[in-house]
Structure formats: structure tokens, C-alpha cells
N, C-alpha and C positions, 0 to 999 in steps of 0.2 A: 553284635549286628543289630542294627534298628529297623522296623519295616517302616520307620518315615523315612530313609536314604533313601535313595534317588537310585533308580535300576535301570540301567545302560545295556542294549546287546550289542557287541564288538563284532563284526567280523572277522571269521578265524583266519590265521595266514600257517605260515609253517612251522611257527614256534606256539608250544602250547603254554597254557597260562601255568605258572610253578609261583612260589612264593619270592617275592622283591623285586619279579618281574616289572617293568617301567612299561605299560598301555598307551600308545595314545588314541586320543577320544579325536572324534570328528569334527569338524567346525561348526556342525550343526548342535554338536551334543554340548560342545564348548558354551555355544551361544544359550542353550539352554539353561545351563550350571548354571553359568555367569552373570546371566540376562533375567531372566528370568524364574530361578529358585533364589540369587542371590549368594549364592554360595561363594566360600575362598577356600584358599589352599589348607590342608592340613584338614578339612572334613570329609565324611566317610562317605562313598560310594560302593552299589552292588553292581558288577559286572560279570555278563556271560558271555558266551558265542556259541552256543549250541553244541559243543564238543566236551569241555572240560568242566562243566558243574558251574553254580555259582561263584563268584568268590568277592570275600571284603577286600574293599582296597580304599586307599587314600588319595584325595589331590595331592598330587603334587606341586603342578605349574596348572594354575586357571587365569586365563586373557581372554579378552572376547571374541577371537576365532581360534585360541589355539589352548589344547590340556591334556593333562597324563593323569595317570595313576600310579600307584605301585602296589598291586598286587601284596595282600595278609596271610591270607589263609582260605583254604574253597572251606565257603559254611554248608552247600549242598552239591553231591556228587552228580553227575549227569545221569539224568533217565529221560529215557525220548517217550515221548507221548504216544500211548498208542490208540489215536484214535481211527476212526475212517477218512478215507480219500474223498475230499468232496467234489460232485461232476455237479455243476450247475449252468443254467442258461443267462449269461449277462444281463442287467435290470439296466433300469436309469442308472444314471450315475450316483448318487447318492444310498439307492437300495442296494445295488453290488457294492460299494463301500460298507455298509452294514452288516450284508451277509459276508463279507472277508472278516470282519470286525467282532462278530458272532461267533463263527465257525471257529476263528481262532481261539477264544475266551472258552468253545465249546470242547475243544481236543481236535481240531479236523488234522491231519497231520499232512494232508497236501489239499491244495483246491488245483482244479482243472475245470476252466468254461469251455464250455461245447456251444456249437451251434445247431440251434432245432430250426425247426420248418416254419416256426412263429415267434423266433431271436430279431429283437428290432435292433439290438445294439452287437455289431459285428468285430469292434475295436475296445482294445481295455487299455489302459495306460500301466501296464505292466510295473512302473518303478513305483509308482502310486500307491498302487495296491501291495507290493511288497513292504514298503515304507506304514502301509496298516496295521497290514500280520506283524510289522518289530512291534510298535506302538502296542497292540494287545496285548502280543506276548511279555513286554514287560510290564505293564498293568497286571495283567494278573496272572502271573509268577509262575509259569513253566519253564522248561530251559531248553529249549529250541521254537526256533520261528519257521512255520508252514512255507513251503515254494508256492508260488503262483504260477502254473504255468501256463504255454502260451496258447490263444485262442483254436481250437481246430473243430473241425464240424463232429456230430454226435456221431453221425454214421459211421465215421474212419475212426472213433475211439472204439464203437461197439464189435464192429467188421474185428479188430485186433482183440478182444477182451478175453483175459485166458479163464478158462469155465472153473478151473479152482478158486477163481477171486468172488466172491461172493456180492453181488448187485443189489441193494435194497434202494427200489422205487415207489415213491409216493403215485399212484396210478388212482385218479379220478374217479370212482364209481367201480373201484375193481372187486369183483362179489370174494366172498370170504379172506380178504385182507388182515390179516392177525395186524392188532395196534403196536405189537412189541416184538422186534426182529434185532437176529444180530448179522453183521455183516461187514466186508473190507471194506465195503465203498457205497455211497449214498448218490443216486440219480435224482436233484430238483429240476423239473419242466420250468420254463418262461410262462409269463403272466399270459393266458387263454391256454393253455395246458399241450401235451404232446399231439402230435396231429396224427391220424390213424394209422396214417404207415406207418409211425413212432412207436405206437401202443403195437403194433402186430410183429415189429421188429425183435421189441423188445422179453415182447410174451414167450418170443422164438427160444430165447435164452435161459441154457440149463442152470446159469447161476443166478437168475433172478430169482430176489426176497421181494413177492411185492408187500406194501405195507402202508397199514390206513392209517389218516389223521383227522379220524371222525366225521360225521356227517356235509361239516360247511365247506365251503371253496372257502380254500386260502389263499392270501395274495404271494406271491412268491416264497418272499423274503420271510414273510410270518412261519410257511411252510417248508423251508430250510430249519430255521429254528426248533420246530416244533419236530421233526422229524430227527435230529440231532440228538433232543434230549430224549427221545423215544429211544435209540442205538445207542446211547449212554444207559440207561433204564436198563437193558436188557443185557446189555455186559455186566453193568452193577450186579443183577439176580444170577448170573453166571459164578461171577467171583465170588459171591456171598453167598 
């Protein structure tokens, strides 16, 4: 197996991936190969689907809308990522493309936008954003890809929040905020931060981690990231 092949996520269906299994690739994925790696038949591709681990496989049939594989041998067994559930406030378009893009590369193991009281953008292109999280995920090589799921206001996820799930919030100014927390699930606010009902709502909650990221305002997306590698940090000292 070579890490310059080309890494493919399939969609699982009912048959799982076994050895000499025949895959077909999408016509997008086709057009990729074909199009632009320049690939032909008889070279190696890595393909996953979030279920059955990596595995080597071969072109078989490459056209420029249409291509298989056939399944070699799984080079890594399936482990799902355990990272946190990311709850964020939708950005421009470009800054929530980044935080999917991040979060993914960072371990986020679901994203969920919520709507806060200062969310300017109500609507996400859901297939978009899912087409991001594959895109990460095969860049940088875990083997499953994060759900995006669909927009709902912050209040109806928090109103539902089961108090064993552990909440770590970035809170603006919050007095004794330890910088290093571990936690299921990660709360980033929209760019001019939560609005007081937000912060009182939230304080209400026995599974809140709040958790600082230094003295400066952050711009959203810098503070998603930043708060990521803080819950990775702290899992790390856990395991280690």
C-alpha cells in the first residue's frame, strides 16, 4: 500500500467490503481518477465506508463517468473516532465550510448548528457540508466521516440535553475557566458571542465544562479550533 494512492470514501450499502469484492466509485469519483490524477486501470486505490476498515484495491474499469475496484486486502481495521460532538453557530459561508473542514481533520465525531440569538445565517446546504467532512476525512486518514446534522435552534437542543453528556463551553469572560477540559461535546457561540439569556441558560446546566481560550476575543472559527485542540490536549493527558 502507498500513501500517494488516492483515498476514496464509498458509501456503505448491504454488502460489506471482503476480499475480490468488485466496488463501484461514483461518477464524481470516476471523473476525479480519470480526470484529473490521470489514472487507468490496474492501479491502486484506498477505499473505506466508515464500517469495514481501510482496504487496498485495484481499478478495474476507469471511464470518465464510470469505475470499479476490486477489493485486496483491508490494510487498517475500522476504529471510529472518538472525538466530541461539535454544537456550533453557523458563520458566513466560507467560515462554516472551514469549521466542518477543521473539526473534521480535528476528530469531531458529529457537528450539529444550532441557532443563537446573534446567528445571522439560518440555512446550511447540508449536502455541501457533508461532501466536506468526506473530503477531510479522506485527506487525513481516519475511517469514518462526521453527520452534519440539520439546523435547529440552541434552546430545543439545550431544553433536551441529558445531564450525563458532558458540555464544554467557550464563555467570554467566564471567572475561573480552567484552559484544559475534557468533555462529549463542545458549545462555539456566533461571531459577538452568546447573548445573556444564553450565558444564564447555560450556566443553569449541571453538565456544563466552561472553558477558556485566553485572554483575546476570538473570531468564531479561530475559537472552534482553538477550543478542539484544548479537548484533544486534555484527552491526550488522560490516556497518557
Amino acid at each position: 500500500m502507498s500513501r500517494s494512492e488516492p483515498r476514496l470514501f464509498c458509501q456503505p450499502d448491504d454488502n460489506a467490503f471482503a476480499a475480490g469484492a468488485e466496488i463501484a466509485l461514483s461518477a464524481e469519483q470516476a471523473h476525479y481518477l480519470a480526470n484529473v490524477l490521470r489514472l487507468s486501470s490496474g492501479q491502486g486505490v484506498r477505499l473505506f465506508n466508515g464500517r469495514d476498515g481501510e482496504w487496498q484495491a485495484v481499478l478495474t474499469t476507469l471511464r470518465k463517468n464510470r469505475a470499479t475496484a476490486q477489493l485486496q486486502a483491508c490494510a487498517r481495521p475500522q476504529k471510529e473516532t472518538e472525538g466530541p460532538e461539535l454544537l456550533f453557530a453557523p458563520l458566513k459561508r466560507d467560515a462554516t465550510e472551514l469549521m466542518i473542514r477543521m473539526g473534521t481533520e480535528m476528530g469531531v465525531s458529529r457537528f450539529r448548528p444550532v441557532i443563537t440569538a446573534r446567528t445571522n445565517t439560518h440555512r446550511l446546504n447540508l449536502e455541501r457540508l457533508g461532501l466536506i467532512a468526506c473530503e477531510a476525512a479522506e485527506q487525513c486518514e481516519r475511517l469514518d466521516v462526521p453527520g452534519v446534522m440539520p439546523i435547529e435552534p440552541l434552546a430545543a437542543v439545550l431544553a433536551r440535553w441529558p445531564e450525563r453528556r458532558s458540555l464544554a463551553v467557550a464563555l467570554e469572560r467566564h471567572v475561573h475557566a480552567p484552559p484544559l477540559v475534557e468533555a462529549d461535546a463542545l458549545l462555539i457561540g456566533p461571531e459577538g458571542g452568546f447573548s445573556p439569556e444564553e450565558v444564564a441558560r447555560l450556566e443553569k446546566l449541571a453538565s456544563l465544562r466552561p472553558l477558556s481560550l485566553g485572554p483575546l476575543v476570538l473570531r468564531a472559527d479561530t475559537a472552534g479550533c482553538a477550543a478542539l485542540s484544548r479537548l484533544n490536549a486534555a484527552a491526550a493527558l488522560k490516556g497518557g
